[in-house]
C-alpha positions in Angstrom: 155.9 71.5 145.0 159.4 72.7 143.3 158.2 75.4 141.9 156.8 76.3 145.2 160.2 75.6 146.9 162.0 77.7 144.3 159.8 80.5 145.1 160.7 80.4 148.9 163.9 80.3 147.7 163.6 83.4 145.4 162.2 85.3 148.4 165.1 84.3 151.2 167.4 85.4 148.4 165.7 88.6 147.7 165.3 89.5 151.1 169.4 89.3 152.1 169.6 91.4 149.1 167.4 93.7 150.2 169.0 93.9 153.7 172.6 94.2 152.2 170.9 96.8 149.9 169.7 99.0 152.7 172.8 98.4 155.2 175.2 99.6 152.6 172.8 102.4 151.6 173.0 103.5 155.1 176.6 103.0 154.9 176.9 105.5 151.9 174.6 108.4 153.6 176.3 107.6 156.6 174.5 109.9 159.9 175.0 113.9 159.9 177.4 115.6 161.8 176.0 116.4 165.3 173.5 113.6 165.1 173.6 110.4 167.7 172.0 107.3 166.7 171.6 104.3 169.4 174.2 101.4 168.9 173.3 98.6 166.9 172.0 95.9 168.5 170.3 92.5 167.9 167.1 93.6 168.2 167.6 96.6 165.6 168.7 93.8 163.1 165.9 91.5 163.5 163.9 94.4 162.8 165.5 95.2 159.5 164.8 91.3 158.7 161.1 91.5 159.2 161.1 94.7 157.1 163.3 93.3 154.5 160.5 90.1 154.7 157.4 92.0 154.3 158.9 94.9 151.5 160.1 91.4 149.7 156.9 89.3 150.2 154.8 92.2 148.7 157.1 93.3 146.0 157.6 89.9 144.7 154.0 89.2 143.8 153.4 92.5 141.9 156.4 91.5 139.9 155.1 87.6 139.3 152.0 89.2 138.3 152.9 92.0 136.3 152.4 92.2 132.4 155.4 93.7 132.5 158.5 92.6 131.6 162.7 93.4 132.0 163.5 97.4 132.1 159.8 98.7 132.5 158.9 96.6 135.0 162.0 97.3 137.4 161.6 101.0 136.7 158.1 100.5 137.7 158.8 98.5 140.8 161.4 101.4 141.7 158.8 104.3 141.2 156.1 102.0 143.4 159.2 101.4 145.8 160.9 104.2 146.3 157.7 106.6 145.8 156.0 104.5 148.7 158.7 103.6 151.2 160.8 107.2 150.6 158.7 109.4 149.2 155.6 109.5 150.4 156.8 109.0 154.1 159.7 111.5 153.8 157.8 114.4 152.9 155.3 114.3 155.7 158.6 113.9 157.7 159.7 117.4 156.1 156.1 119.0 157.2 156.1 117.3 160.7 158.8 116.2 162.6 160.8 119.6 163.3 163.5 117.4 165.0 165.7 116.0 162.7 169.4 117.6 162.4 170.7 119.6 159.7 171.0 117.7 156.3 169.5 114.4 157.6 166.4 114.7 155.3 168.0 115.0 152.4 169.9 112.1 153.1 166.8 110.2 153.8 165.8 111.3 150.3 169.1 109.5 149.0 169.7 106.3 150.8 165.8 105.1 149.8 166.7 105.9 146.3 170.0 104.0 146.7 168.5 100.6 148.1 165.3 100.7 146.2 167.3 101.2 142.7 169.5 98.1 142.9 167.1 95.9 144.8 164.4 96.6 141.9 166.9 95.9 139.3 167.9 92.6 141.1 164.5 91.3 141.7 163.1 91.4 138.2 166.2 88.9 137.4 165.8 86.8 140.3 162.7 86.5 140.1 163.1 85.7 136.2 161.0 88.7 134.7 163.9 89.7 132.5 162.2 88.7 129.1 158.9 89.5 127.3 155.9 87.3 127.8 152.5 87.4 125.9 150.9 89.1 128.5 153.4 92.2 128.1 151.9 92.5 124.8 148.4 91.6 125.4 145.8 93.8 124.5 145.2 96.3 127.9 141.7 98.3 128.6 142.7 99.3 132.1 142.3 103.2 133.0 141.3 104.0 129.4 138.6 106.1 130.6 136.7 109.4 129.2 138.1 112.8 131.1 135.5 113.7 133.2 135.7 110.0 134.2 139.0 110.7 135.3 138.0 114.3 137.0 135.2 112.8 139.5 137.2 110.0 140.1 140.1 111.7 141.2 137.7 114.1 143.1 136.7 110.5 144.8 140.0 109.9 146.2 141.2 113.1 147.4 138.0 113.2 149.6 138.2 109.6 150.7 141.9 109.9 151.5 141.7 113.2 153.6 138.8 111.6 155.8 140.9 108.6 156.4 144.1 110.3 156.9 142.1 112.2 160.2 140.1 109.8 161.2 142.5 107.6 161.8 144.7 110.1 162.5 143.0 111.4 165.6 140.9 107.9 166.8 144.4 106.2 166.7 147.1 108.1 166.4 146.3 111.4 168.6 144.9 108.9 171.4 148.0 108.2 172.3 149.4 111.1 175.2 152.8 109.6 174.5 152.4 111.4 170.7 150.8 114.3 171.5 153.2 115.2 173.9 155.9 114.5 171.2 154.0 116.5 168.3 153.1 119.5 171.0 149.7 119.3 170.8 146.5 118.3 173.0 143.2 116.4 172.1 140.2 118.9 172.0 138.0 116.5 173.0 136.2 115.0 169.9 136.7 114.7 166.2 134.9 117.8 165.1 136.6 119.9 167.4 140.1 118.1 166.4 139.0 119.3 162.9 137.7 122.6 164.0 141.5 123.2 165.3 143.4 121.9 162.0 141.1 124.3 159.7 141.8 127.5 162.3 145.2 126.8 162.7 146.9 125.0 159.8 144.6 125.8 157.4 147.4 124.3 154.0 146.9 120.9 156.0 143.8 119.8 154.2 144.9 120.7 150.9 148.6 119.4 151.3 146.9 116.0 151.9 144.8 116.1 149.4 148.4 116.7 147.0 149.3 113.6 148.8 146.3 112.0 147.7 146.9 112.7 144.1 150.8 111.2 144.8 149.4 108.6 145.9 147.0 107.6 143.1 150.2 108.3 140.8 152.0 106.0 142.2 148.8 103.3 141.4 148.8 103.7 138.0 151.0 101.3 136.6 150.3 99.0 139.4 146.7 99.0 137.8 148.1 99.1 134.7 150.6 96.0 135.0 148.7 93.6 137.1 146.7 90.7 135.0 144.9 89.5 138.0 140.9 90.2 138.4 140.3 93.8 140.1 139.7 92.0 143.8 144.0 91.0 143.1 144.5 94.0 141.7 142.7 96.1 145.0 144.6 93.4 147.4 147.9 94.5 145.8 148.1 98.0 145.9 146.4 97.9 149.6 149.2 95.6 150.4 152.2 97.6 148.8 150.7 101.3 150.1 150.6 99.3 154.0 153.5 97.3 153.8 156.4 99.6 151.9 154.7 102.7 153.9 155.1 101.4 157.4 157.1 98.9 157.6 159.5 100.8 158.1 158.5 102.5 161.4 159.6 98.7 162.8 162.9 100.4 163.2 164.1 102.7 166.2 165.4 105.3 165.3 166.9 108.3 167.9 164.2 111.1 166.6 160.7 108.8 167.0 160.3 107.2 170.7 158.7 103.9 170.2 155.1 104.1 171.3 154.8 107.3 169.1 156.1 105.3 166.2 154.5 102.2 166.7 151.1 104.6 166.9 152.0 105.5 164.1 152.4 102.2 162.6 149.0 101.1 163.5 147.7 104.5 161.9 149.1 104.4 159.0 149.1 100.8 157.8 145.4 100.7 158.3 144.5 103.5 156.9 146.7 103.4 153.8 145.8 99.8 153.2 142.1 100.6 153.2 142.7 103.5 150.8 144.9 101.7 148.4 142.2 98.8 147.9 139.4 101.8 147.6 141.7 103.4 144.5 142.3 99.6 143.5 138.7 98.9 143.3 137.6 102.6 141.6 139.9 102.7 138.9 139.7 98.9 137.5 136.0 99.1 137.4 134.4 98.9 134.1 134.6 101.9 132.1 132.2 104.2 130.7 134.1 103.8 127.4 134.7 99.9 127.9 131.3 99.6 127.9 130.2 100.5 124.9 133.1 98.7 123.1 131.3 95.8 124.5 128.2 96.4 123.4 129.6 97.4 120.1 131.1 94.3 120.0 127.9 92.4 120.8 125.6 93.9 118.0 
């Protein structure tokens, strides 16, 4: 029961650092010239509380969790952080949303790296992950796998993660006239003609997500690699973290994104990224071609 109360503790903590973290971020990048953003209001705060919540909630238990220990894990939960929350979402913002003013995205670039760096750093001390534990030395089999393992594997994902991204894209996300009309585009009628259209017309798309898919998995790796848990935890984790750090953020208004186009997107996107971060979870921590014979070795 105390440790359980020190936990809760450890998260309310956490999550005023994280929302001091990301108001003073803000602070530093500060808004473009000849950009207007809407006055802050309760609502806007409350908002950045539930995001600071969930980004917490799902941060702490891959940190309690990890192998990992002090420096390697908080560089690790910045590259999961920043590479999910930032990254990942920013440069689909550089492909697709033509409306943001002059310099803005690379300031969006910036202030993620500026409140995921300290808040990383601070959790692994809150949280008391600073020192080494037997597990951070424990003997690790996870993604030690043979080459072509690797090749159809990744070959997996990229093909599971483009026919997520447009399915969901267009049964969710282009339903809504509200987002079509934003985006300047029109629904074709069905799926294969949406498709049709995206091959004719923007023929880099598929490929450019299928690059994303490969980001993606990178930024899995050492979640696979660190966790201790069984492969179900470890599938749970990285669905959670890909959902969670990916679209929480959307929770925000922001003057470029009305609301029912981002809280389409929302829906769209937390979905469909948790359902492809358990599918990587699950593929790459299931028992190797290579682990396999070390076992049977080991039982002869």
């Amino acid at each position: 029961m105390r440790a359980a109360a020190l936990l809760v503790g450890r998260v309310i903590v956490l999550t005023i650092v994280l929302f001091i973290c990301i108001s003073l971020a803000a602070g530093v990048v500060g808004q473009p010239p000849g950009s207007s953003a809407p006055e802050p209001s309760g609502s806007a705060a409350l908002a950045l509380v539930i995001v600071c919540v969930l980004d917490t909630i799902v941060l702490t238990h891959f940190i309690l969790r990890s192998r990992w220990t002090g420096w390697r894990l908080a560089a690790t939960v910045f590259l999961v952080f920043y590479g999910v929350s930032t990254f990942m979402a920013q440069i689909e913002s550089a492909v697709f949303i033509t409306r943001l003013p002059a310099g803005m995205l690379p300031r969006l670039f910036l202030m993620g790296a500026l409140f995921a760096a300290p808040f990383s750093a601070l959790a692994v001390l809150i949280l008391g992950r600073r020192k080494a534990t037997d597990s951070d030395v424990r003997e690790n089999s996870r993604l030690v796998m043979p080459r072509s393992e690797w090749v159809w594997k990744l070959a997996v994902i990229a093909v599971v993660y483009v026919i997520l991204y447009f399915t969901f894209g267009y049964f969710i996300a282009w339903k809504n006239p509200a987002l079509r009309e934003y985006y300047g585009g029109i629904d074709p009628g069905g799926f294969l003609t949406q498709m049709g259209t995206v091959v004719r017309d923007t023929p880099w798309l598929i490929p450019f997500q299928i690059l994303r898919a490969m980001f993606w998995t990178l930024l899995a790796l050492p979640v696979v690699r660190s966790l201790t848990g069984p492969w179900q935890e470890t599938a749970l984790s990285i669905g959670f973290l890909f959902a969670v750090l990916m679209s929480a953020l959307l929770l925000l208004p922001n003057p470029y994104m009305p609301e029912s186009v981002r809280m389409s997107h929302l829906v769209e996107t937390a979905s469909s990224n948790f359902i492809f971060g358990m599918f990587v979870g699950w593929l790459l921590t299931r028992p190797h071609a290579s682990a396999k014979a070390a076992m049977v070795r080991d039982m002869a």
